[in-house]
KOLNUKOL-470953 format. One record per atom (N, C-alpha, C, O): x, y, z; atom name; residue number from 1; residue in three letters. Coordinates in Angstrom, 1 decimal. Layout:
<vodrens>
X Y Z CA NUM ALA
...
</vodrens>
This chain:
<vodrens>
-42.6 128.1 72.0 N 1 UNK
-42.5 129.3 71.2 CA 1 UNK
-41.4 129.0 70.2 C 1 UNK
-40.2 128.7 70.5 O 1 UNK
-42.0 129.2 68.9 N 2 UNK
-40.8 129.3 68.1 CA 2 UNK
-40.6 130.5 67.4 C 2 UNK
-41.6 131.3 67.1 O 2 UNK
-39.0 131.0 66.8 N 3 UNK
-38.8 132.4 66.7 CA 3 UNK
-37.9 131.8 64.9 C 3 UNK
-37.0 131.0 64.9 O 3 UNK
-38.3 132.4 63.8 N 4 UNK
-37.6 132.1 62.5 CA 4 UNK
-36.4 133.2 62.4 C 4 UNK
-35.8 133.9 63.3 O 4 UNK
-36.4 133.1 60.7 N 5 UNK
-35.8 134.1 60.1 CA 5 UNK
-36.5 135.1 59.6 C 5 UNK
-35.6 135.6 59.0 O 5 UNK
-37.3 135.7 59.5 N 6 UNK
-38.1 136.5 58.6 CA 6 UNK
-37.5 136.5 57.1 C 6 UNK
-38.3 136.4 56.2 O 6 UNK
-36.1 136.5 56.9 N 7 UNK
-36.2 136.7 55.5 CA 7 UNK
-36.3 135.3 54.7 C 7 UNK
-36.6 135.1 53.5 O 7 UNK
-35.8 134.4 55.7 N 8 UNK
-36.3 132.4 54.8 CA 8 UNK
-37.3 132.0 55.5 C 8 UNK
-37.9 131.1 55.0 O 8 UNK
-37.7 132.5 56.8 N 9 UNK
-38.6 131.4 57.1 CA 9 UNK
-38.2 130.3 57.9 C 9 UNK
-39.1 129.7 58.5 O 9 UNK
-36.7 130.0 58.1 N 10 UNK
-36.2 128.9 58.5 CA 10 UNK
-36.1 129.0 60.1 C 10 UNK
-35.6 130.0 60.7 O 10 UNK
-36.5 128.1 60.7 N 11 UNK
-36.5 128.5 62.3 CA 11 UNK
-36.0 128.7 62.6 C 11 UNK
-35.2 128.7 61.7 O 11 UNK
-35.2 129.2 63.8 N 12 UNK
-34.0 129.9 64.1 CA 12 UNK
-33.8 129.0 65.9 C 12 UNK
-32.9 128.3 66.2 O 12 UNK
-34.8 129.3 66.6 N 13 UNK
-34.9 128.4 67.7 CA 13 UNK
-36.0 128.6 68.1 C 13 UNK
-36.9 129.4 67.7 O 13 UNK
-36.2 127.6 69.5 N 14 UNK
-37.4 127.1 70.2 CA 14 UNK
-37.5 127.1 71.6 C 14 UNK
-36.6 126.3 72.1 O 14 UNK
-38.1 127.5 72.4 N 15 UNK
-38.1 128.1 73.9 CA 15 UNK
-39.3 127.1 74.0 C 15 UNK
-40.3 127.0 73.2 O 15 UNK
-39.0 126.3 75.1 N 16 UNK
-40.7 125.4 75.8 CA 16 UNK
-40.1 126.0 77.2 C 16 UNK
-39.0 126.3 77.8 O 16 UNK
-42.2 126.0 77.5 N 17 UNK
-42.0 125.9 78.8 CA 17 UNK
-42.9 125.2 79.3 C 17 UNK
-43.6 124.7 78.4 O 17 UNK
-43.6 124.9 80.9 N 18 UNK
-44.2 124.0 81.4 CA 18 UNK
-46.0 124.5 80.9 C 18 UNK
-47.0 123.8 80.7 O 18 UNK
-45.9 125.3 81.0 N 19 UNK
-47.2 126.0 80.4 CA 19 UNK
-47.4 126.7 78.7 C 19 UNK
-46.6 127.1 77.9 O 19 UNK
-48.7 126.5 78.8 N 20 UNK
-49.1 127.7 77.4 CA 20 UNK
-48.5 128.9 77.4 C 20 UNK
-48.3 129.4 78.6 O 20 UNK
-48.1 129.7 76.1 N 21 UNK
-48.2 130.8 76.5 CA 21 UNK
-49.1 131.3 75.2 C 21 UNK
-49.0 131.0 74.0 O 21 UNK
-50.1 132.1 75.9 N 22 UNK
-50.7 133.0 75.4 CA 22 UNK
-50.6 134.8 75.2 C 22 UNK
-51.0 135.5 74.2 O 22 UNK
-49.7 135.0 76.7 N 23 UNK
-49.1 136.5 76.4 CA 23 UNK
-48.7 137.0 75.1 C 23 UNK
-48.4 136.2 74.2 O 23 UNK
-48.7 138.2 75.0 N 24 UNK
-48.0 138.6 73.6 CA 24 UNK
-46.6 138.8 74.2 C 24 UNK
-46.4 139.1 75.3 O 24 UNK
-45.6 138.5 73.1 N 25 UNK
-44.5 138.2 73.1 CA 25 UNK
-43.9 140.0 72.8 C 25 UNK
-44.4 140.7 71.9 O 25 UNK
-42.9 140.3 73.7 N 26 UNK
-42.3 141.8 73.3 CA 26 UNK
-40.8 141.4 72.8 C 26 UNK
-40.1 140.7 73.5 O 26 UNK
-40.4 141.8 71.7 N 27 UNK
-38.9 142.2 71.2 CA 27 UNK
-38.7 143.5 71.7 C 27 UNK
-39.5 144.3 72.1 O 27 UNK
-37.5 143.7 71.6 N 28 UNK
-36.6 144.9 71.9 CA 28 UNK
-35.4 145.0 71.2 C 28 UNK
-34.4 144.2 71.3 O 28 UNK
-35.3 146.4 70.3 N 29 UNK
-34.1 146.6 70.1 CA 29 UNK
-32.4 146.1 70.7 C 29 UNK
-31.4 145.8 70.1 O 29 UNK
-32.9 146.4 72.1 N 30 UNK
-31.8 145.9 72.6 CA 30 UNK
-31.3 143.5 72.4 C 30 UNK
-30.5 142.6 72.7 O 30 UNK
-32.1 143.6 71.9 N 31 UNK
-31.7 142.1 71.0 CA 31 UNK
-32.6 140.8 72.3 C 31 UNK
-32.0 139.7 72.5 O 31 UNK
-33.6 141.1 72.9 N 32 UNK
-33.8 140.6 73.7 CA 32 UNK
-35.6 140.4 73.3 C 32 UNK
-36.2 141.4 72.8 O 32 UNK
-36.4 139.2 73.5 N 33 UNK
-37.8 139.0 73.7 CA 33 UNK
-38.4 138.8 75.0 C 33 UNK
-37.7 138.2 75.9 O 33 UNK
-39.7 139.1 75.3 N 34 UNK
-40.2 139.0 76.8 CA 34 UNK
-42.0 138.1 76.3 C 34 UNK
-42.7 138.1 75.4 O 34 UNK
-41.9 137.4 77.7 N 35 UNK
-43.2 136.8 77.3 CA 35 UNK
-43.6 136.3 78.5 C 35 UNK
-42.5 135.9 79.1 O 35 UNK
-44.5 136.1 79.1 N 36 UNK
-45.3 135.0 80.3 CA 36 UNK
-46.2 133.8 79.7 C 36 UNK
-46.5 133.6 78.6 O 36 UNK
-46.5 133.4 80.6 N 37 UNK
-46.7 132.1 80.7 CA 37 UNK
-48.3 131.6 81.2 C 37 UNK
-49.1 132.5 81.4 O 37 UNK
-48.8 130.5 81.4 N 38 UNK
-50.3 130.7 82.0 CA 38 UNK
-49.7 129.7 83.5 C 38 UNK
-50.5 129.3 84.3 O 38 UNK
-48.7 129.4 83.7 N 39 UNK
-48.1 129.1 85.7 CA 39 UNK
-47.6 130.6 86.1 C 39 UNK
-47.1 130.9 87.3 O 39 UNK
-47.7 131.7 84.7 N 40 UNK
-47.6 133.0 86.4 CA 40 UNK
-45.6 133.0 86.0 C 40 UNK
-44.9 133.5 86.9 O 40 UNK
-44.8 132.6 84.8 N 41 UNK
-43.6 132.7 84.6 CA 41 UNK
-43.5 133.6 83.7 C 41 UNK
-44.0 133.3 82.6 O 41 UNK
-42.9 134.8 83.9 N 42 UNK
-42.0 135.5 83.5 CA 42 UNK
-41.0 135.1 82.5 C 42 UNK
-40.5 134.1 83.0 O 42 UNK
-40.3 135.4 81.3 N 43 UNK
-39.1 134.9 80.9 CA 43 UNK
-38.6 135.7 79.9 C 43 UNK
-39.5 136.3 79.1 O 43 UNK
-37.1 135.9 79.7 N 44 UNK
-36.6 137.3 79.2 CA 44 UNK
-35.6 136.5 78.5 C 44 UNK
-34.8 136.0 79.3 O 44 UNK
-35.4 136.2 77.1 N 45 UNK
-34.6 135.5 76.2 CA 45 UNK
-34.0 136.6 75.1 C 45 UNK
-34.4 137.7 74.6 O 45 UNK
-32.6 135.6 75.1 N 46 UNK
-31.6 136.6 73.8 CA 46 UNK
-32.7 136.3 72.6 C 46 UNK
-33.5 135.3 72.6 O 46 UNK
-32.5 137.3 71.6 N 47 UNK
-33.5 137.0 70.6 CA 47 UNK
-32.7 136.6 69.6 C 47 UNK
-33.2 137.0 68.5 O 47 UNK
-31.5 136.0 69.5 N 48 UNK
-30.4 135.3 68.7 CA 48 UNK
-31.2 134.3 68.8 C 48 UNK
-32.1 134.0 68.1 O 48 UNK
-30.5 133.4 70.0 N 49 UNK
-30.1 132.0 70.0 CA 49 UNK
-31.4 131.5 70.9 C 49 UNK
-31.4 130.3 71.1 O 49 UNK
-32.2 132.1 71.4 N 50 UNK
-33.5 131.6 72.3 CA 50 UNK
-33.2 131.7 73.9 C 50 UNK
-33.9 131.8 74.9 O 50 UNK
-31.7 131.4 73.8 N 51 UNK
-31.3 131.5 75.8 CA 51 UNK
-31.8 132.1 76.7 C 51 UNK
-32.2 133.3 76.5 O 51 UNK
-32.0 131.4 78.0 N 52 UNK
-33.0 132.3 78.6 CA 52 UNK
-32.3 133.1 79.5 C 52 UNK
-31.5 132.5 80.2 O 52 UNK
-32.5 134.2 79.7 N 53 UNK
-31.2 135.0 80.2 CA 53 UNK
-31.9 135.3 81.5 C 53 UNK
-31.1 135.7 82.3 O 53 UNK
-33.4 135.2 82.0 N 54 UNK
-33.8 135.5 82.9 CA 54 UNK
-35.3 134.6 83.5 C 54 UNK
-35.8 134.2 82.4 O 54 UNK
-36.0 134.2 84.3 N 55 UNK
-37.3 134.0 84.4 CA 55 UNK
-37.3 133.9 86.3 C 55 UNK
-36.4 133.9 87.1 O 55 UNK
-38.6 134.0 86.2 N 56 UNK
-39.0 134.3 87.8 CA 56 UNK
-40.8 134.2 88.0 C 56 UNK
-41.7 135.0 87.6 O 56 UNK
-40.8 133.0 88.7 N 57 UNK
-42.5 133.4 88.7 CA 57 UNK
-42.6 134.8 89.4 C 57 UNK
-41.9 135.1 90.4 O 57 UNK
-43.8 135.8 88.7 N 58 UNK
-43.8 136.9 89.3 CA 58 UNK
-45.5 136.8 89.9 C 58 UNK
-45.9 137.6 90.7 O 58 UNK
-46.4 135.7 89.5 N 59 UNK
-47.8 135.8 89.7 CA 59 UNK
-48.6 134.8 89.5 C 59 UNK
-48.1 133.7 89.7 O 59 UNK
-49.4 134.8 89.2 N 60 UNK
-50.4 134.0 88.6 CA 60 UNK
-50.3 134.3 86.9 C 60 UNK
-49.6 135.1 86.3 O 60 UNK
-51.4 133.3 86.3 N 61 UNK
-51.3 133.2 84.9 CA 61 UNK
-51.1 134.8 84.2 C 61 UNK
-51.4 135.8 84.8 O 61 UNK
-50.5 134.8 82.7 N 62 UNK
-49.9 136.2 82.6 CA 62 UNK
-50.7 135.6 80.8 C 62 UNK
-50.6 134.5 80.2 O 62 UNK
-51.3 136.4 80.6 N 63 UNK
-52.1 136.2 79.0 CA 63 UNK
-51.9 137.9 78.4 C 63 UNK
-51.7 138.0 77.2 O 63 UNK
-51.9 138.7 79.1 N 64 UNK
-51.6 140.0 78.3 CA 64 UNK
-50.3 140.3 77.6 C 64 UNK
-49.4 139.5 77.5 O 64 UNK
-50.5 141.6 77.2 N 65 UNK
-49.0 142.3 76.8 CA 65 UNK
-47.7 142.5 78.0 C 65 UNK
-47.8 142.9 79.2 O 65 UNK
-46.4 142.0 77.2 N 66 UNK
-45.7 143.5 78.3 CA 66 UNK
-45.6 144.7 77.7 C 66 UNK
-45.6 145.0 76.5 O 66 UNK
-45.3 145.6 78.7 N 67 UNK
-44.9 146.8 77.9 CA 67 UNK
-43.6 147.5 78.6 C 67 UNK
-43.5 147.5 79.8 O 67 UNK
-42.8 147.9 77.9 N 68 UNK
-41.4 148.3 78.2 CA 68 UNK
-41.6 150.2 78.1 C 68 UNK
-42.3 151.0 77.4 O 68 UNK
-40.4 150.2 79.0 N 69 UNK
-40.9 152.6 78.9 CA 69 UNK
-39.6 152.7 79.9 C 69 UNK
-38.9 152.0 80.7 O 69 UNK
-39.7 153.9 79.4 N 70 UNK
-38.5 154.5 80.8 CA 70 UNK
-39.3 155.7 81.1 C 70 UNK
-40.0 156.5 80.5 O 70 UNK
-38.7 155.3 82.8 N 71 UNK
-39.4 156.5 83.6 CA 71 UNK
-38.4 156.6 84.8 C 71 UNK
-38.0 155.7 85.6 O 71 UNK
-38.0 158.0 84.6 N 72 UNK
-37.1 158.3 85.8 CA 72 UNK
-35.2 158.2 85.3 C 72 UNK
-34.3 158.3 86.1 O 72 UNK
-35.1 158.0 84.4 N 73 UNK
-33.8 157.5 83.5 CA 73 UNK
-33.5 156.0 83.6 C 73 UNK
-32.3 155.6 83.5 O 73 UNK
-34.6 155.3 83.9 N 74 UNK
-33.9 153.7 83.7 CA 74 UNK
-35.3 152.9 83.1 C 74 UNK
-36.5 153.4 83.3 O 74 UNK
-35.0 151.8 82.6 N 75 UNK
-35.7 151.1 81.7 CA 75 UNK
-36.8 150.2 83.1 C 75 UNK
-36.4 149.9 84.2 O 75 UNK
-38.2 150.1 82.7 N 76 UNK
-39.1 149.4 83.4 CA 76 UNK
-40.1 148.4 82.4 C 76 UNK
-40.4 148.8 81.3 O 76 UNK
-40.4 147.4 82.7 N 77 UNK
-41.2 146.5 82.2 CA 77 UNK
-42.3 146.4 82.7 C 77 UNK
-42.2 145.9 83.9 O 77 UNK
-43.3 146.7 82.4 N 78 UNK
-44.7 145.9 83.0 CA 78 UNK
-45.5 144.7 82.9 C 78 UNK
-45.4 144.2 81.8 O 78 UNK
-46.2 144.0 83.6 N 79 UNK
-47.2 143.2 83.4 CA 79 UNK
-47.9 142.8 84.0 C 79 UNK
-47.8 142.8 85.2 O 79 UNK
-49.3 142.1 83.2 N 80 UNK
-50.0 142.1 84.4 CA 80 UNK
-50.4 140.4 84.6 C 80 UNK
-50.6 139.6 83.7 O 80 UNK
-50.4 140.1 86.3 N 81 UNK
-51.0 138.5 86.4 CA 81 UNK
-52.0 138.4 86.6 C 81 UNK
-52.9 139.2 86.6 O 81 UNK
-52.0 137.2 86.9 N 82 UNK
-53.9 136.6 87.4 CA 82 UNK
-54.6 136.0 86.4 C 82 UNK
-55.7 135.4 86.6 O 82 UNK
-54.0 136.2 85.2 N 83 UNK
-55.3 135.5 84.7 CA 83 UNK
-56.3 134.5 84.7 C 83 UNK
-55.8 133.4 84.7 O 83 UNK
-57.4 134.4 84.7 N 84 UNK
-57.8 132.8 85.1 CA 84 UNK
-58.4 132.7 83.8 C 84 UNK
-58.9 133.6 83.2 O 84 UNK
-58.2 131.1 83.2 N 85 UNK
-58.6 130.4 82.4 CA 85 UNK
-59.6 129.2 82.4 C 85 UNK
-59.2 128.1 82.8 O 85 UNK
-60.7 129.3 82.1 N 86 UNK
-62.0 128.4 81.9 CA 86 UNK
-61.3 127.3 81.3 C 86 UNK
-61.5 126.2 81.8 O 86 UNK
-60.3 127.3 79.9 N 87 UNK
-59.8 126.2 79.2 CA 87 UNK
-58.6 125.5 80.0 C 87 UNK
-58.5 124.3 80.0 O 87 UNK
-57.9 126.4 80.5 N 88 UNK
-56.4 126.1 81.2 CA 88 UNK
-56.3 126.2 83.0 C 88 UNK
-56.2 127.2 83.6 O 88 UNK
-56.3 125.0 83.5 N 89 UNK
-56.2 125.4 84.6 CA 89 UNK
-55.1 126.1 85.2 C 89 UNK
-54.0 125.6 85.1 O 89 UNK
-55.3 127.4 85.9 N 90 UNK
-54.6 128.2 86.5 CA 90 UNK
-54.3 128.6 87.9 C 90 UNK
-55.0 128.0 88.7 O 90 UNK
-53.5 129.3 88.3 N 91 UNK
-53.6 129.4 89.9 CA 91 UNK
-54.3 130.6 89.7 C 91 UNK
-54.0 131.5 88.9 O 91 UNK
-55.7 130.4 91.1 N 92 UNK
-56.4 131.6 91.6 CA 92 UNK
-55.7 132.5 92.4 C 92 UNK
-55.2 132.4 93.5 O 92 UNK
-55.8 133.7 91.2 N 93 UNK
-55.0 134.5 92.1 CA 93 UNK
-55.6 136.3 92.2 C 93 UNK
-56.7 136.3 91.7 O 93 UNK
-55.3 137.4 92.7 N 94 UNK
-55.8 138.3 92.1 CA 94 UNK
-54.8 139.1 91.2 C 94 UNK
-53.6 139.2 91.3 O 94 UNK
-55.7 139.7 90.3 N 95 UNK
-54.8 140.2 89.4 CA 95 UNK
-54.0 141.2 90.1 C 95 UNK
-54.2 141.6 91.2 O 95 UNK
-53.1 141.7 89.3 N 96 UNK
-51.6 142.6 89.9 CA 96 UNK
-51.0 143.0 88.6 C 96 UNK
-51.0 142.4 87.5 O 96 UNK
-50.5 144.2 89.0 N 97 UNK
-49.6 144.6 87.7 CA 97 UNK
-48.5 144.8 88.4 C 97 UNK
-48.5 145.3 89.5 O 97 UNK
-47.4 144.2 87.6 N 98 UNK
-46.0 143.6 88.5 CA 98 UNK
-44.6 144.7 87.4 C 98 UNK
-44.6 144.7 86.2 O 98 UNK
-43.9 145.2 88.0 N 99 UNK
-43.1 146.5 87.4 CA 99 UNK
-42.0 146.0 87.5 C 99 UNK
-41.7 145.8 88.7 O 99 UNK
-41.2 145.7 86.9 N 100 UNK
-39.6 144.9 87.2 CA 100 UNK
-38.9 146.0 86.7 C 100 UNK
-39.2 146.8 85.8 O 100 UNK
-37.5 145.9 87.3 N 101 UNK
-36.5 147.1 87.1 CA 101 UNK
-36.8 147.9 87.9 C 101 UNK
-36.9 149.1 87.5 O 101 UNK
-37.1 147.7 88.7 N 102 UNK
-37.1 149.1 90.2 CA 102 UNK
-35.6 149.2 90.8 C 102 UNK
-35.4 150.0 91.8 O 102 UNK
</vodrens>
């Protein structure tokens, strides 16, 4: 994954990981991006400098959105695993939607 500048264009940094990712990638005001992976990783980077400030396999392959909300007065993330890919070999798994920040 690479993340620029928007106003040049000039890359800013570059996050690899051992897999594709296909997920859509979430920013947050709070200065932070979220994304998974197709091995089922989780990963939660400063949206400065690319650092990875968190990751955790939570599942199997992750190709969807996350989505961020608060419920109850604290911040929760969602997502969902399992995906299986015809192109990418993946771990069979069943899908799950995985809630972090409990």
């Amino acid at each position: 994954m690479y993340a620029s500048d928007a106003d040049t264009g000039a890359w800013a940094w570059r996050a690899k990981t051992n897999y594709p990712i296909i997920s859509g990638v979430t920013p947050t005001a709070g200065g932070i991006v979220m994304f998974g992976d197709l091995g089922g990783n989780f990963y939660v980077l400063d949206s400065t400098t690319g650092k990875v400030l968190w990751n955790r396999k939570i599942g199997g392959g992750i190709g969807g959105g996350v989505v961020t909300y608060t419920a109850g007065g604290s911040q929760k993330v969602a997502v969902m695993t399992g995906l299986v890919s015809p192109l990418w070999p993946t771990e069979i798994t069943s899908a799950k939607l995985v809630v972090l920040g409990q």
